[in-house]
C-alpha positions as CSV (number, residue, x, y, z in Angstrom):
1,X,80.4,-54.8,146.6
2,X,78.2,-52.4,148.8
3,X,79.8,-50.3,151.1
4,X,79.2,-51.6,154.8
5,X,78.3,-49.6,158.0
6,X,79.7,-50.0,160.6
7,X,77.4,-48.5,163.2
8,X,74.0,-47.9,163.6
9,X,72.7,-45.4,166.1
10,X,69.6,-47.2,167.7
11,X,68.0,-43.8,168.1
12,X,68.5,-42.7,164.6
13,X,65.2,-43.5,162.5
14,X,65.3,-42.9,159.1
15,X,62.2,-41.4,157.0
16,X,62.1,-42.5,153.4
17,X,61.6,-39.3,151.5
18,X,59.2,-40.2,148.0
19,X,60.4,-38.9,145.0
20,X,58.6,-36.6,142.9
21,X,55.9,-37.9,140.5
22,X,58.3,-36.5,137.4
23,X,61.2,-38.1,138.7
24,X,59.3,-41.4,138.9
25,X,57.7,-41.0,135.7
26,X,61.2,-40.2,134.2
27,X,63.2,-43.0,135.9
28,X,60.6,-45.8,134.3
29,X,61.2,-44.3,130.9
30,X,64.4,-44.5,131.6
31,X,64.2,-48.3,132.6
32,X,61.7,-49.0,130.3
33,X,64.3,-47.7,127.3
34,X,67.1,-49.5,128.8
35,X,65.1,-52.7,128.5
36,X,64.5,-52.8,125.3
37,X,67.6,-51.5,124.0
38,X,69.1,-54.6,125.7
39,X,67.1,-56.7,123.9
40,X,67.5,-55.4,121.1
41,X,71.3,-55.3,121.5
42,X,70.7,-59.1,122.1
43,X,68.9,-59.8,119.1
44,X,71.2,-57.5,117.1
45,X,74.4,-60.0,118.2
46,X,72.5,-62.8,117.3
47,X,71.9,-62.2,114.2
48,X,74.9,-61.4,113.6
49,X,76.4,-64.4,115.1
50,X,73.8,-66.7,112.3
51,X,75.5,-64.5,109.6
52,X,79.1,-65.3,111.1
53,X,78.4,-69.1,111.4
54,X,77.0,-68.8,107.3
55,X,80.1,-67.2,106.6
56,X,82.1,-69.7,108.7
57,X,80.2,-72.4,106.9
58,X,81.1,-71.0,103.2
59,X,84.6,-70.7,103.9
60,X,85.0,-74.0,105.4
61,X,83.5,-75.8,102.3
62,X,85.9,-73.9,100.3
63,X,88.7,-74.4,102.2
64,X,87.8,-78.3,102.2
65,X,87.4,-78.2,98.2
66,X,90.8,-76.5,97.9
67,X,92.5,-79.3,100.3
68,X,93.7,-76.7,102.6
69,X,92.1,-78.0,106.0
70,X,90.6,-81.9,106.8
71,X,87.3,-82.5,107.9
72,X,88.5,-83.2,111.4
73,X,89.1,-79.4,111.4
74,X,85.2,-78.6,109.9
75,X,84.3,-80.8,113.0
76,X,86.1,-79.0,116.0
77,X,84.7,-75.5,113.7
78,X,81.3,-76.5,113.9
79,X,81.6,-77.6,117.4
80,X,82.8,-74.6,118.6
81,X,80.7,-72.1,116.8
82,X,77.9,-73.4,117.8
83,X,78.9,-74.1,121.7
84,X,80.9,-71.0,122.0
85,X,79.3,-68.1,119.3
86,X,75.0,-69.7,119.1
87,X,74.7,-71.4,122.5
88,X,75.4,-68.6,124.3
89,X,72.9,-66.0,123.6
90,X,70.6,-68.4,125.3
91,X,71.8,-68.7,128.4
92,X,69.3,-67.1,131.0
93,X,66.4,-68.2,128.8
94,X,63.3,-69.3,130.9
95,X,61.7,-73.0,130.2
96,X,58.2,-73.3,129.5
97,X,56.8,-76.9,128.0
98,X,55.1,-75.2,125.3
99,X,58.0,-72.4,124.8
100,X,59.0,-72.1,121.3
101,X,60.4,-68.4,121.0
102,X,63.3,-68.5,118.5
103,X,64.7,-64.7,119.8
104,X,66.8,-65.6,123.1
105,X,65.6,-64.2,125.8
106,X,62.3,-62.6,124.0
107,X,59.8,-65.3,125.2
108,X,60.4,-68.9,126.7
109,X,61.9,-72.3,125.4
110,X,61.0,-75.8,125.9
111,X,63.7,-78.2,125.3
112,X,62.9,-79.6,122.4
113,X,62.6,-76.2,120.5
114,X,66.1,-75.1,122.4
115,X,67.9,-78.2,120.3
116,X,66.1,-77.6,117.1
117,X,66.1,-73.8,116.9
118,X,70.0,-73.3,117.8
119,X,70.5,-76.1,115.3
120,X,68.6,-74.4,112.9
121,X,70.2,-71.0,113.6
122,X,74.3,-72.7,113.0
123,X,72.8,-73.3,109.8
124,X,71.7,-77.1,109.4
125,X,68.7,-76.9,107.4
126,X,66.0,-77.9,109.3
127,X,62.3,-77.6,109.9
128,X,62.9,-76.6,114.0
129,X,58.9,-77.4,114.4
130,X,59.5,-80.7,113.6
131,X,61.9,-81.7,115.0
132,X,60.8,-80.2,118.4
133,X,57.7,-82.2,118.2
134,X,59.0,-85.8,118.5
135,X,60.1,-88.0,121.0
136,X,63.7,-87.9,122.0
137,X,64.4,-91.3,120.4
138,X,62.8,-90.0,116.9
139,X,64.9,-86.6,117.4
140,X,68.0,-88.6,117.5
141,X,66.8,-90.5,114.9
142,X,66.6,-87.0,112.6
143,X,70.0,-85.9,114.2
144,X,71.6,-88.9,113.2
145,X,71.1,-89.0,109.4
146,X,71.3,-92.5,109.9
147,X,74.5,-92.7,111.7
148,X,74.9,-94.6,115.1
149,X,72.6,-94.0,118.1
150,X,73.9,-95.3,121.2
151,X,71.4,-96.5,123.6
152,X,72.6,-96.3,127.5
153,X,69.8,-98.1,129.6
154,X,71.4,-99.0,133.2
155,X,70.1,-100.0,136.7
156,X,72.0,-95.8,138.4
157,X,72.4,-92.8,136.9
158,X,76.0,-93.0,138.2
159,X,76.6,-96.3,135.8
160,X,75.2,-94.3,133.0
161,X,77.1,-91.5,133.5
162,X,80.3,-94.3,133.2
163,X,79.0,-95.9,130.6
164,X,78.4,-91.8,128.7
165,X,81.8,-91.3,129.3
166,X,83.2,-94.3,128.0
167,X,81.2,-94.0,124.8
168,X,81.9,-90.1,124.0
169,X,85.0,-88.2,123.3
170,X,85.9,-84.4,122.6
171,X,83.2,-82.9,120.9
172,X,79.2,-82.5,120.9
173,X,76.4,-84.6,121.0
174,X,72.5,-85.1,121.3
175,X,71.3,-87.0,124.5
176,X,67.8,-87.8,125.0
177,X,66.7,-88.7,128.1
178,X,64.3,-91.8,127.8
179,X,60.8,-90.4,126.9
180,X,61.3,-86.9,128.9
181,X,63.9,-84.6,128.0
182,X,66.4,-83.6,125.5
183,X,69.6,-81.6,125.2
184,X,73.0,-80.8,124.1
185,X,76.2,-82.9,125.8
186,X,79.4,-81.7,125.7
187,X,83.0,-83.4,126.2
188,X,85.7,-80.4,126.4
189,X,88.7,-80.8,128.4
190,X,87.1,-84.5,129.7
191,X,84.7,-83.3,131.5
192,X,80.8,-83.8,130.4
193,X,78.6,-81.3,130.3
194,X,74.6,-80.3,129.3
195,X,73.6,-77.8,128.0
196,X,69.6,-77.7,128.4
197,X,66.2,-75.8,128.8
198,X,66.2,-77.1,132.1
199,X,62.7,-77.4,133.9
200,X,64.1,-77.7,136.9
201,X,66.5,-75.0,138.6
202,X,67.1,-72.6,137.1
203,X,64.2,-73.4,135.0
204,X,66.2,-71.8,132.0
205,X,68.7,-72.7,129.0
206,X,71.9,-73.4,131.1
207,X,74.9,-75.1,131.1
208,X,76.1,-77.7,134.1
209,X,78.6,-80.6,134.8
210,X,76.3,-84.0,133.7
211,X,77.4,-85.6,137.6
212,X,75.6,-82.5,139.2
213,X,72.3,-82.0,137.3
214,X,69.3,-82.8,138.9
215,X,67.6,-83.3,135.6
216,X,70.7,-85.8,134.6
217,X,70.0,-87.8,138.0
218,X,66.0,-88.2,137.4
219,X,66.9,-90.9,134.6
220,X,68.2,-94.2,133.6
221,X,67.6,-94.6,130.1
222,X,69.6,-92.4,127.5
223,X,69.7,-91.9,123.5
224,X,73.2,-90.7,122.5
225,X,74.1,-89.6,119.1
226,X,77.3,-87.4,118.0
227,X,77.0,-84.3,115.9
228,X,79.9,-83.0,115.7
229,X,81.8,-86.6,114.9
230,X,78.7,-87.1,112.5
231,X,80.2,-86.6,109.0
232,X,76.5,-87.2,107.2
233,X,75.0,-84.7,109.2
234,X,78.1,-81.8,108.8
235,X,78.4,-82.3,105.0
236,X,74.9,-81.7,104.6
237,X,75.6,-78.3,106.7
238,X,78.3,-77.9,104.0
239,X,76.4,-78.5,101.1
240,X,72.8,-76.9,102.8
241,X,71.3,-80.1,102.2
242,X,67.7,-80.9,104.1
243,X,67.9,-82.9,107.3
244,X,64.5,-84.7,107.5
């Protein structure tokens, strides 16, 4: 915290003293180099966290092959690298509708990219480009590999939020919301959360409580499809096999 004062002599005026043209010159370098070694440190940890979640991905196949470990196990794996180790970098992000950077925090993200180019980056072999260009109902249609998508269409948001809650359990999933949005909900601990490129406050990638976001409260009309309960989609992760 910065320090307080306590008192302030009315008849005291202060006279801001301009630092030299050097000093000024030197502190934007300074700034400037700080900057971008940030962002570099950034991209440096991402990358690093896409080699991790290859690694992750190899071992779990093996481990799977060998009997050691069940598939629930590559579910809560996958789920939490991606949530936990991918997700993360992103946070801070700003939203643009035509944002399609794939460096977090180099550049802006529109939703549709956010989904497809962290999905892309845990290793699911997918073209990011298009799957950011389609509707919400055709993106859960790619996301699903053909399993379940669960329609919620319902007079309050608050009834679908019920109804969401009663359909999901532990783990992640794809909403889309009607014709407009898209994004990432999570179940962890009960509690339902989205993780978004949200265009409204704070018009970046972030992660809220589903009851409190604005964006969530806009709608009626949901898509729903699980990917990490979606064994289709994770064995093709396993095996690098196309998502289309």
């Amino acid at each position: 915290m910065p320090p307080t004062i306590d008192k302030v002599d009315p008849n005291l005026s202060t006279i801001e003293k301009p630092l030299p043209i050097k000093e000024i010159n030197s502190f934007e370098k300074e700034t400037i180099l700080k900057f971008k070694t940030d962002l570099d440190s950034v991209s440096i940890s991402y990358a690093n966290s896409k080699v991790a979640a290859d690694q992750l991905r190899s071992r779990l196949k093996e481990d799977l092959r060998l009997g050691t470990i069940s598939f629930d196990n590559i579910k809560t794996a996958f789920a939490n690298q991606l949530v936990d180790k991918i997700i993360p970098h992103w946070y801070g992000t700003p939203w643009s509708f035509g944002g399609h950077t794939d460096v977090p925090n180099q550049g802006k993200i529109a939703c549709g990219y956010f989904i497809s180019t962290t999905l892309r980056d845990m290793g699911i072999n997918i073209n990011r480009y298009k799957l950011a260009q389609k509707s919400p109902v055709d993106e859960a249609k790619m996301i699903s590999c053909g399993a379940v998508i669960n329609l919620i269409n319902q007079d309050t948001p608050e009834k679908a939020f019920e109804e969401i809650d009663i359909l999901t359990k532990e783990g992640l999933y794809f909403i889309g919301f009607d014709e407009g949005h898209v994004g990432y909900l999570l179940k962890r601990e009960g509690q339902l959360f989205l993780i978004h490129s949200n265009y409204l406050s704070p018009v970046s990638v972030c992660m809220e409580t589903l009851k409190e976001s604005r964006v969530f409260k806009r709608f009626t009309k949901f898509h729903l499809v699980s990917i990490s309960h979606n064994d289709i989609l994770l064995q093709r992760w396993l095996d690098d096999g196309l998502v289309l």
